[in-house]
C-alpha positions as CSV (number, residue, x, y, z in Angstrom):
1,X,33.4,-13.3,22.0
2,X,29.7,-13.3,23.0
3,X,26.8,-15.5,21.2
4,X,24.7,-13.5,19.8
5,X,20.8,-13.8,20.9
6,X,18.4,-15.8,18.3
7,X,15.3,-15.0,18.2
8,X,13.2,-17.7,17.4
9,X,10.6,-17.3,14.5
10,X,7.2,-18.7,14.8
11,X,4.0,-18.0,13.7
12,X,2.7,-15.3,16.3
13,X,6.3,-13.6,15.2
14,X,5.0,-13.5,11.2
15,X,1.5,-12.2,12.3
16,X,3.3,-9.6,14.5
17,X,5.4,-8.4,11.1
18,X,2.5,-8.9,8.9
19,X,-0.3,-7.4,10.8
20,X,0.8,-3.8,9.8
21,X,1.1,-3.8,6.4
22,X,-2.5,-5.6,6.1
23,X,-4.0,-2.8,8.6
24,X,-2.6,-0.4,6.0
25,X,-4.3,-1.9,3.4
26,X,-7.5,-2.4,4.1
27,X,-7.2,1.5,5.8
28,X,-6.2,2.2,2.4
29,X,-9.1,0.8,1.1
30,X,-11.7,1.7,3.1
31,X,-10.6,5.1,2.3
32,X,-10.2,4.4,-1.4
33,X,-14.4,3.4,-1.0
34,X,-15.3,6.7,-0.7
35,X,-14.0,7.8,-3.9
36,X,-13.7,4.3,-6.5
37,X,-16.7,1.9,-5.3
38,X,-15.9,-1.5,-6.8
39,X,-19.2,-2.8,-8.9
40,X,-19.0,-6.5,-7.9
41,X,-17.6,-8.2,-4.8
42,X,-15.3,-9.6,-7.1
43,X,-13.7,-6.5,-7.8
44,X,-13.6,-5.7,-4.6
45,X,-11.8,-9.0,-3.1
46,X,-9.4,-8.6,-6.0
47,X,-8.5,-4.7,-5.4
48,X,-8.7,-5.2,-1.7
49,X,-5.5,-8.0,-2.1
50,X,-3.8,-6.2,-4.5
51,X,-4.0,-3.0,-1.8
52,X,-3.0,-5.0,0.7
53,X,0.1,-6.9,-0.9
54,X,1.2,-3.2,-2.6
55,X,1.1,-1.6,1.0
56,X,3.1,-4.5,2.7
57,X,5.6,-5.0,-0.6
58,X,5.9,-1.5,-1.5
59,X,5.6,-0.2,2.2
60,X,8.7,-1.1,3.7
61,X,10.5,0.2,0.9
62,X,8.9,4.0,1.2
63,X,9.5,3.5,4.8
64,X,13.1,3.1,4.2
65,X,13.6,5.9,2.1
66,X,11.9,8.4,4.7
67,X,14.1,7.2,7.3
68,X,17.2,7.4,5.2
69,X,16.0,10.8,3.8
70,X,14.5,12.0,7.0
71,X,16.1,10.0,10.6
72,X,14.8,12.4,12.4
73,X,11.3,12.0,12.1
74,X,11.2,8.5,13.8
75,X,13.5,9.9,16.5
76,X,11.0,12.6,17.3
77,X,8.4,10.1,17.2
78,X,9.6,7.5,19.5
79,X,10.6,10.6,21.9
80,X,6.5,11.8,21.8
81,X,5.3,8.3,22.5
82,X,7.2,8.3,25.4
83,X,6.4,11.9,26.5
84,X,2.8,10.7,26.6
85,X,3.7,7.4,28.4
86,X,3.2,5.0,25.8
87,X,6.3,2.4,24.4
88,X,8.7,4.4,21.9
89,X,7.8,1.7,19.0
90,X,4.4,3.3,19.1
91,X,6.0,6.4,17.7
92,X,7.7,4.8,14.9
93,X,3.9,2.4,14.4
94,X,2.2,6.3,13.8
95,X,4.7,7.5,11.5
96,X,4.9,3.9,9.2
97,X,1.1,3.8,9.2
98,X,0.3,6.2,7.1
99,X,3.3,5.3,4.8
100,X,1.9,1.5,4.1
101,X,-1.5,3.3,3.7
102,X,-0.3,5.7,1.2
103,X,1.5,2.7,-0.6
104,X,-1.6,0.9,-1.1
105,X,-3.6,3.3,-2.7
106,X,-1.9,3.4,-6.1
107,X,-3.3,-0.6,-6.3
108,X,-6.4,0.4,-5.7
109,X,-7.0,3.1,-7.9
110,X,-4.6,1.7,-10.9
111,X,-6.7,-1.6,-10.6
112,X,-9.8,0.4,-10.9
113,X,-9.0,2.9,-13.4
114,X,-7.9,-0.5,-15.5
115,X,-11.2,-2.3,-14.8
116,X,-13.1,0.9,-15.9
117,X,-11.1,0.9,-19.1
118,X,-11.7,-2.3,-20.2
119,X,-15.2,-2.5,-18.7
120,X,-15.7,1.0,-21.5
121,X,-14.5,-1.6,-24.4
122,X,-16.1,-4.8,-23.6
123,X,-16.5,-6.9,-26.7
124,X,-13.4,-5.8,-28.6
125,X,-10.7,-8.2,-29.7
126,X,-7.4,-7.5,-28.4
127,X,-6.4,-5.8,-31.4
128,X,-8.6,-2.9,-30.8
129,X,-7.9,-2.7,-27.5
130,X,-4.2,-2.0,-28.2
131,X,-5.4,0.2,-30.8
132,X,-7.5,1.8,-28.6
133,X,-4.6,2.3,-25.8
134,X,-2.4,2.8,-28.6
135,X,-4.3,5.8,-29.6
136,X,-4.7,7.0,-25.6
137,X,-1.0,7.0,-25.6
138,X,-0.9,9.4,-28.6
139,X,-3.2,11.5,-27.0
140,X,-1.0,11.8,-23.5
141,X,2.0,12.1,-25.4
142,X,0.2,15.4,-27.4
143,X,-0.9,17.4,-24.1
């Protein structure tokens, strides 16, 4: 019975896995500038790591989905990478890209629609701000 090979994990390994996911986020949000500009650097660092950690959390997960719903996308991509002479995980890199993009922009625009919110009702007690959402509730719920 053969050994099977371990690969050894080290730190160039992690930035290898991880260097994705953060690419995706910040794409995510350098797209997400055009549209929601945060009003403090603050807000920015904040929705920027909260991007970031959604698109390398909640990436993978999409990712696995399309494959299981759709194998033969990736297939087709590593098969075009190779037609045009580059490595076949290239392929699979342009179709996961804009997945872990995609699943970073919910962070960025829930975070600011959240921070708009609040910044609306600053200096209310947390009883009117449930009232308040309370009542934003009733309105969604009515149509």
């Amino acid at each position: 019975m053969p050994v099977p090979d371990i690969i050894p994990f080290s730190a160039g390994a992690l930035v290898q896995i991880m260097a994705l996911p953060v690419a995706a986020g910040a794409a995510a949000t350098a797209l997400t500038f055009l549209f929601m500009w945060p009003r403090t650097r603050r807000e920015a660092l904040v929705r920027l790591t909260c991007s970031i950690c959604t698109a390398a959390l909640l990436g993978p997960l999409l990712l696995v989905a399309l494959h299981s719903w759709w194998p033969t996308l990736f297939d087709s991509a590593k098969v075009l990478a190779v037609l045009y002479g580059a490595p076949s995980i290239l392929g699979v890199v342009a179709v996961a890209c804009p997945v872990l993009v995609l699943a970073g922009l919910p962070a960025w625009w829930g975070l600011g629609a959240v921070v708009l919110w609040l910044e609306r009702r600053r200096g209310k007690d947390i009883g009117e701000l449930v009232h308040d959402a309370a009542e934003v509730v009733r309105e969604v719920r009515r149509g």
